[in-house]
N, C-alpha and C positions, 0 to 999 in steps of 0.2 A: 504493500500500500504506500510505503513512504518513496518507493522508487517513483510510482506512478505521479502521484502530489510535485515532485522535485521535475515529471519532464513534462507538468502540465504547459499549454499555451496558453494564456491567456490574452485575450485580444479586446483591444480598444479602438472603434470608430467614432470617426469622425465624418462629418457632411458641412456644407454651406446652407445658411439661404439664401433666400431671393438676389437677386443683384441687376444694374442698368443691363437693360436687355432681355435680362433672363426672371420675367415674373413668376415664374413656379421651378424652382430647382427644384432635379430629378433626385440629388445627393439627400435634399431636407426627406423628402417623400421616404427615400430607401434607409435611412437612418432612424425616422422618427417607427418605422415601421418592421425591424431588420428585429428585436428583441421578440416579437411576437411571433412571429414569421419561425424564426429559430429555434420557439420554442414546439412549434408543432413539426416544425420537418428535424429536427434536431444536428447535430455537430459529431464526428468524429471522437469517439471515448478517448479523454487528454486534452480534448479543446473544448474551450468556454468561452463565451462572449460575455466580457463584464462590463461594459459601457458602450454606451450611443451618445455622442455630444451633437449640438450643435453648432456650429461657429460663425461671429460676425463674419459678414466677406467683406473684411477690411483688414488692411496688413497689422497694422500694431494693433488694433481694436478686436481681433483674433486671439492677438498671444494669452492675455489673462487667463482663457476658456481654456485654450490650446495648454499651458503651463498647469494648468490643473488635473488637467487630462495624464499628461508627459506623467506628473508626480505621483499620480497615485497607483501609477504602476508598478507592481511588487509580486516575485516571484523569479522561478527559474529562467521561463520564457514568455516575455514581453512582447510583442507586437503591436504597433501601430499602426491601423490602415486608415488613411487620409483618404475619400472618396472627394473628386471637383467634377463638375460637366465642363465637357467642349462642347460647345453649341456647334460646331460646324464638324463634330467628329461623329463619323458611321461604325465603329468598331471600339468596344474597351480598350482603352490604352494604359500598358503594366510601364510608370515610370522609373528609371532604373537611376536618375540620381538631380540632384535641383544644385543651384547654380549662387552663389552669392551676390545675387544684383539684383533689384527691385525698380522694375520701372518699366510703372501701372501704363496700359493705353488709354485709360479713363480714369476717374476717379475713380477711388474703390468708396464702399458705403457709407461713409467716413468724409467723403470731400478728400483724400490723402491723394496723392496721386506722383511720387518719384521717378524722378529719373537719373537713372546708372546711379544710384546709391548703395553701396554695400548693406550687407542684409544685415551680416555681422561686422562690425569694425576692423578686431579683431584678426578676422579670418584672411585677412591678406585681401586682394583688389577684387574686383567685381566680377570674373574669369575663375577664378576658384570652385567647384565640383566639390561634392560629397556624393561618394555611390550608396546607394542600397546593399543591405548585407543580406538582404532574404535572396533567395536564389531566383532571381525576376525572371532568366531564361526559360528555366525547370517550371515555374510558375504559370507562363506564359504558354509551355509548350503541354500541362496540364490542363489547361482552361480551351486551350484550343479544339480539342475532342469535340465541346459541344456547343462555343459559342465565336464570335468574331474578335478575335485578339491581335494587338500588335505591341511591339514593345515600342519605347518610344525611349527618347536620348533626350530631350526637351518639352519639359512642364512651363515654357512660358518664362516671362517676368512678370506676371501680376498675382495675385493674394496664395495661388497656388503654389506655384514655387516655392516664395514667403513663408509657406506656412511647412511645406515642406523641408527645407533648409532648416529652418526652427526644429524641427522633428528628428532629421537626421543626424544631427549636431547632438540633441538631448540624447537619441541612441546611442551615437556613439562611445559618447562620454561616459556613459553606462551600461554597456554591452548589452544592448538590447537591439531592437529591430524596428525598422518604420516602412513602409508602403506606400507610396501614391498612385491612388488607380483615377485616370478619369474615363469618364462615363458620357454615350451620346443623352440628348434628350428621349423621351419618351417619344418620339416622333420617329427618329430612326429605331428605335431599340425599344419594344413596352414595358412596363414597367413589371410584368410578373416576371419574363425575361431577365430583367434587370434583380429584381429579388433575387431569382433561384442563380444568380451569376456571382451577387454577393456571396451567398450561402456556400457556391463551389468554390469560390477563392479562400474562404476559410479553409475549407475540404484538403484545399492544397495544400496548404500549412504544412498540415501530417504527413503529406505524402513527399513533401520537399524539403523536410528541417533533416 
């Protein structure tokens, strides 16, 4: 028993609302709804989903939520899955690492809106990479079986990235794990679609750690 407890996964998502443009994000939908969902189709014995957050789509106006999220993660195995839409993307996209620069095309919810600003100070110039440690390949090439996957090298400079970078940095720093998945709208992709695709990328987890 205490072997099992020690290689448990525990997993923490996260989603956006709304934002210019995008009056009903599909991430709010799949989030507010992913605990319920999980509870009837269930997870992989080892894996558990212990939080659903939401998050402002605003780059610093995220961190608070985002920082509470990061911390209360505790255990052998951590993961963080960060769900965002691409309004103009036809296929899940598994991102494999975010970029130190922030610089939004629009404002974000907030009125905030940079350009080529470092994410982190810190972290050296605006050109700086953090990879994912979960095996995004393996992941990607699991999820493919039964839905539309690609991996992608570029999450963007706006809230997504941002909040990813944020995520990446906290794993690291703590030998944990973080994910960014983005997702089409419910127009390309419906939304039960989009459920049971959540539900399989956990799946993966087990089958890729």
């Amino acid at each position: 028993m205490g072997t099992q407890e020690a290689a448990a996964i525990k997993i923490h998502v996260t989603g956006f609302k709304a934002f210019h443009g995008i009056p009903e994000n599909p991430t709010e939908t799949i989030v507010c709804k992913l605990k319920e969902f999980i509870g009837r189709r269930g997870l992989p014995s080892g894996v558990s989903l212990d939080s659903c957050t939401i998050l402002e789509t605003a780059g610093e106006g995220a961190l608070p939520m985002l920082y509470q999220v990061l911390e209360s993660g505790v255990g052998e195995q951590v993961i963080w899955v960060h769900l965002g839409v691409n309004n103009e993307g036809q296929k899940f996209a598994i991102e494999h690492q975010a970029v130190n620069e922030a610089t939004f095309r629009c404002p974000d919810e907030l009125g905030w809106q940079p350009q080529k600003l470092q994410i982190i100070s810190d972290d050296g110039d605006i050109s700086r990479t953090i990879q994912t440690t979960c095996r995004a390949d393996r992941i990607s090439e699991f999820l493919k079986k039964g839905y539309d996957v690609e991996n992608s090298y570029n999450a963007g400079r706006f809230v997504c990235n941002y909040v990813y970078y944020h995520s990446l940095r906290f794993a690291e720093r703590k030998g944990y794990k973080s994910l960014f998945v983005h997702v089409p709208l419910f127009s390309a992709i419906d939304e039960d679609t989009q459920m049971q695709f959540a539900a399989s990328l956990f799946d993966s987890f087990m089958s890729t750690s």
